[in-house]
C-alpha positions in Angstrom: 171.5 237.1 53.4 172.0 234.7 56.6 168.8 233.8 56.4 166.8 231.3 53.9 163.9 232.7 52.1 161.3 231.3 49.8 162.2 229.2 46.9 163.6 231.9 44.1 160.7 230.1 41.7 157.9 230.9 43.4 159.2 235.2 42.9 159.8 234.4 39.5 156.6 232.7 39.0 154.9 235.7 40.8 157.1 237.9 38.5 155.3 236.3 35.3 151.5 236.5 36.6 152.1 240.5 37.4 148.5 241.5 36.3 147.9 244.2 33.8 146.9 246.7 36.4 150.4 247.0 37.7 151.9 247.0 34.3 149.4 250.0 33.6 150.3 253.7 32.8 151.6 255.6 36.4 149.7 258.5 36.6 151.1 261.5 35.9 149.2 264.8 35.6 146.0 264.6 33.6 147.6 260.8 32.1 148.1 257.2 33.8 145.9 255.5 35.5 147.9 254.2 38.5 148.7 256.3 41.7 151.8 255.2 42.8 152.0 256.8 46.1 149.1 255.3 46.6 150.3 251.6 45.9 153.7 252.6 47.8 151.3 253.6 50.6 149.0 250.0 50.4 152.0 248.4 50.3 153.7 249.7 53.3 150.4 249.1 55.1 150.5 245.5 54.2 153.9 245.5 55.8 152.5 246.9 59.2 154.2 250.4 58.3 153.6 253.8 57.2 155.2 256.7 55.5 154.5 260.3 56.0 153.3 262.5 53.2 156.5 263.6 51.9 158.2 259.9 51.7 155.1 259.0 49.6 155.5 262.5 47.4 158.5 261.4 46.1 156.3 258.5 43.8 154.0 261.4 42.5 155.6 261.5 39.0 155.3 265.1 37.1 158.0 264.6 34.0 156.4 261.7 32.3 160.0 261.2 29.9 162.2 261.1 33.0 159.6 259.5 35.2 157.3 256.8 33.5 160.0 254.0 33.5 161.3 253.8 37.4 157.4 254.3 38.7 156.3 251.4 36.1 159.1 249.3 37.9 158.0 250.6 41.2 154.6 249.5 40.5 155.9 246.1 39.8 158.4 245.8 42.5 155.2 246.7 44.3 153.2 243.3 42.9 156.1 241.3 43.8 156.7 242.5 47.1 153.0 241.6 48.5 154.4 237.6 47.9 152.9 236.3 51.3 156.3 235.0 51.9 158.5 238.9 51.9 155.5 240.7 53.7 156.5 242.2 56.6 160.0 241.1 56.1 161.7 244.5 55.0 161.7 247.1 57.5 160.2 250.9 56.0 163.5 252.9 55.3 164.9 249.6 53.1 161.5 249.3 51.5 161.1 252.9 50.4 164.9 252.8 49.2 163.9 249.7 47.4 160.8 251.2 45.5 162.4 254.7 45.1 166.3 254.6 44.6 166.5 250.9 43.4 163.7 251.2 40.9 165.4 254.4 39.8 168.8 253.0 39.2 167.7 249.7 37.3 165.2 251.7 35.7 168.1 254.2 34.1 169.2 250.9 32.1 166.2 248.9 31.4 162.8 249.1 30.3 160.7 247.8 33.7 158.8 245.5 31.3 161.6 243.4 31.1 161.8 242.9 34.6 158.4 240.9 33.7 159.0 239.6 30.4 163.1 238.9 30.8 164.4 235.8 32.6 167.3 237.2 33.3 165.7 240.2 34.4 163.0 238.7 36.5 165.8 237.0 38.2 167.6 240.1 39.0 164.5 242.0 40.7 163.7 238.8 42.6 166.9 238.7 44.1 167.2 242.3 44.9 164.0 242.3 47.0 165.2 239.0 48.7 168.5 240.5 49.5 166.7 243.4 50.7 165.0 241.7 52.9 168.0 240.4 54.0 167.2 236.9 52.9 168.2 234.3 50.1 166.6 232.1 47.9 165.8 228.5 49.4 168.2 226.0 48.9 170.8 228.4 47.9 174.0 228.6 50.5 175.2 232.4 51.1 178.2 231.9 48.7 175.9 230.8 45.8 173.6 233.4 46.6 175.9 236.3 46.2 178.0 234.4 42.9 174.2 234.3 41.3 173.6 237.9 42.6 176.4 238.9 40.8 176.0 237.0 38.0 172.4 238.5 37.4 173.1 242.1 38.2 173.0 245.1 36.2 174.5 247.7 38.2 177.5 244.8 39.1 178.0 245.0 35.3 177.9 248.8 34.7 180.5 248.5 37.7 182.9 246.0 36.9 182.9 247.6 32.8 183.7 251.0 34.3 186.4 249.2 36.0 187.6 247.4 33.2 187.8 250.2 31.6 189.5 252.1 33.8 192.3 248.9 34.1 192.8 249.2 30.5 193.5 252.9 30.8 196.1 252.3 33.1 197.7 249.7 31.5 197.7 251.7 28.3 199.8 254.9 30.6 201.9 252.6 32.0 202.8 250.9 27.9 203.0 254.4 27.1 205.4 255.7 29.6 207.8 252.6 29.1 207.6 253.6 25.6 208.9 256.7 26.7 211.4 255.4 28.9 212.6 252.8 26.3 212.6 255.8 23.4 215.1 258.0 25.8 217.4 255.6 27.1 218.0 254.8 22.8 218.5 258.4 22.7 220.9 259.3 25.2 222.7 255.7 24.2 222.8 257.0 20.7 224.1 260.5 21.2 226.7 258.5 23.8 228.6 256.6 20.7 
């Protein structure tokens, strides 16, 4: 994120004009109307790159309940990539982790049409092709960049909950045992008298 990119407006603007083809059904079996793999495939041509048959396989959907919702954001991510100003920006491993593993993990917790229809949301993917691009919006120094990140971030909230959580369980032992503690030392100070 040393690097400035374009202006975070005109991703989000991009985000909003996503045309109804790429908000279309992914083709899966005999239903959809999207190839994915195909799209993945244009798009990594438009970036001057290309991925071998089984890279590209991994987009062919075949369980339409467990599948529908990270290609739908992959087709987005997809639209919003092909902004003249992140073409050729992302080199191939980074992009494919971007449209397979990224869309899958956001896609776990949220419906990819709110990564179109969301603010918050459209914010979130816009960042996290810019910072996978290795860039950040214009205008924005590193340190802001990474605070908005943060701010914006799904999976940075799923994290810090767990470890909320998981500081609240601790502190709970750690009551408990001094409970403990207190509870014996009355004991043995009681049966000392």
């Amino acid at each position: 994120m040393n690097l400035e990119g374009p202006p975070l407006e005109q991703l989000l603007r991009r985000l909003t004009e996503t045309p109804n083809a790429f908000l279309a059904e992914p083709r899966m079996g005999p239903h959809g109307s999207v190839s994915v793999p195909a799209l993945v495939a244009d798009v990594l041509a438009a970036f001057g790159l290309r991925a071998d048959s089984a890279a590209l396989a991994r987009f062919q959907g075949t369980d339409r309940a467990k599948q529908r919702n990270p290609r739908m954001l992959t087709q987005i991510l997809c639209w919003l990539l092909m902004d003249p100003s992140l073409r050729g920006k992302i080199p191939a491993p980074e992009l494919l982790r971007l449209l397979f593993d990224e869309a899958n993990s956001l896609a776990e917790k949220i419906p990819a049409k709110e990564f179109v229809d969301n603010d918050e949301r459209r914010e979130e993917l816009s960042r996290l092709a810019l910072r996978s691009a290795g860039l950040r919006p214009a205008g924005e120094s590193k340190n802001v960049a990474e605070d908005r990140w943060l701010n914006v971030s799904s999976g940075e909230r799923v994290r810090l909950a767990a470890a909320s959580r998981a500081a609240e369980e601790r502190a709970r032992l750690i009551r408990e045992a001094l409970e403990r503690k207190a509870a014996e030392e009355s004991a043995d100070k009681y049966s000392r008298e």
